[in-house]
N, C-alpha and C positions, 0 to 999 in steps of 0.2 A: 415633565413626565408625559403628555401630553402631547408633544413633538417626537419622543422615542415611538411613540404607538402609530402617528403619524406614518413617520417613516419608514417603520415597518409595512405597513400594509401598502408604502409606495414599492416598497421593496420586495412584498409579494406579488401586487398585479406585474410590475414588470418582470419579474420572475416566471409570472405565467405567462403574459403576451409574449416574451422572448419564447418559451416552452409552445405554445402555439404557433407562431410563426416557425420555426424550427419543425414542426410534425408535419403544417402543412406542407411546407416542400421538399419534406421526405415521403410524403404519400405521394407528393406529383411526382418524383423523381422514383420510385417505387411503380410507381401506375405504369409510366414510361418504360423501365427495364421488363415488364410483366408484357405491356402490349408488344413492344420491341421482341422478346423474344417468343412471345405464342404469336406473331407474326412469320418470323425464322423458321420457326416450326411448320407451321401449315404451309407459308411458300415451299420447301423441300420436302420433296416429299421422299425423299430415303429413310430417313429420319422414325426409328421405328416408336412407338407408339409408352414405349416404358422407358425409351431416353426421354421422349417429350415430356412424359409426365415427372419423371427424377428433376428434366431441367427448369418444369413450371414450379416443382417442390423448392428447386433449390433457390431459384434468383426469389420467391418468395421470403425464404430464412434469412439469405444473404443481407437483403435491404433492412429486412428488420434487424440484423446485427452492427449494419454500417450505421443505424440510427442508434443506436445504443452506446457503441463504439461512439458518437459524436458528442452524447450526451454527459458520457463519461468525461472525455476531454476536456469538454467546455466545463464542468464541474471540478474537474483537477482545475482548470484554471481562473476559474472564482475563487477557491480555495488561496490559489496563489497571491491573486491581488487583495482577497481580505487580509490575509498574513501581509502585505508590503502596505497595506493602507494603514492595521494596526502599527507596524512600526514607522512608517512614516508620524505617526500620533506622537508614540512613546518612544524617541529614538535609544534612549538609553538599553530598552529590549536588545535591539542590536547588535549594540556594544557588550551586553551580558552575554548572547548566544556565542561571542566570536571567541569572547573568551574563555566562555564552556567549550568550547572546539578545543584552542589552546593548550585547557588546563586535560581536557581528555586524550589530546595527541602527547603530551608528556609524564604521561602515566609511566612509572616503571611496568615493564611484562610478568609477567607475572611466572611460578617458578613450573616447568613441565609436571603432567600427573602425576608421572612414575619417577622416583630418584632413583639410581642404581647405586648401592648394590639392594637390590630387593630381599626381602627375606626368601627362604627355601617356598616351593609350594605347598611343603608338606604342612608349614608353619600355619599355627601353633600346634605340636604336635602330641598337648596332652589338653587338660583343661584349662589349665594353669599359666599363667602371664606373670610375670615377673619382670618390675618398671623400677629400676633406681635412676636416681637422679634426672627427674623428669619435672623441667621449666615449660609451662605454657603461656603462651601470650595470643590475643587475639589477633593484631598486625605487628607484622614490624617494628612499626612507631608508637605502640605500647609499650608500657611496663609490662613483664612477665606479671603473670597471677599468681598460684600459689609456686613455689620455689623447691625443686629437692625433694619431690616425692615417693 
C-alpha cells in the first residue's frame, strides 16, 4: 500500500515539473511574440495607434490560448497512454472492447419513427379508443405480455 502512495506523488511532482517546464517556455515564447511585435509596432510608424493596441491585445490572447491548446493535447495524450498501459496490464480488456465493437456493428436497425399508413390527423376523433386484439411485447425476442386485449 505503501508503494501505491509512493508512486503517486512520483506521479504528481512529475506531473508538475513537466506542467512547469511546459509554462516556462510558453512565457519565454509569449515574451518573444509580445517584444517581437511591440517592436514591429514602434519601428513603423504608419501603423495607427488602435491597431497597435488591438495587435498587443491579440498576440497577448493568442499565446495564452496556443498554451492551453498544448496543455489540452498533451492531456488527451496521457489519457491515451494510460488507457494502452491499463490494457497492456489486462489484455483480456481489449479483447472484450473489440468485441463490444463487433457485437454493436451487428446490431439489427432499428424500425423508422413513423410506419405508414399513419392514422388521419384528426385522429382520435372523439374520446374514445377502441383496441382489439392487441399483443405487446417489449423486444422482439420476447414473449408477448398480456395477449388479446
Amino acid at each position: 500500500m505503501a508503494s501505491i502512495g509512493i508512486q503517486q506523488a512520483i506521479h504528481l511532482l512529475n506531473n508538475t515539473l513537466v506542467n512547469r517546464w511546459v509554462s516556462v517556455r510558453f512565457d519565454i515564447l509569449s515574451a518573444m511574440m509580445i517584444g517581437i511585435t511591440a517592436v514591429v509596432i514602434v519601428w513603423d510608424t504608419s501603423i495607427d495607434a488602435s491597431y497597435a493596441g488591438l495587435a498587443m491585445t491579440f498576440i497577448s490572447g493568442i499565446t495564452l490560448e496556443i498554451f492551453f491548446l498544448v496543455r489540452r493535447f498533451v492531456a488527451l495524450e496521457q489519457s491515451m497512454v494510460a488507457v494502452s498501459q491499463v490494457l497492456g496490464q489486462w489484455p483480456d480488456i481489449n479483447t472484450l472492447q473489440v468485441e463490444r465493437v463487433n457485437e454493436f456493428s451487428e446490431l439489427p436497425q432499428e424500425p423508422p419513427e413513423f410506419i405508414e399508413p399513419r392514422p388521419p390527423a384528426s385522429w382520435p376523433s372523439s374520446g374514445a379508443i377502441e383496441v382489439d386484439h392487441l399483443s405487446i411485447r417489449y423486444a422482439v425476442s420476447h414473449e408477448p405480455g398480456p395477449q388479446h386485449l
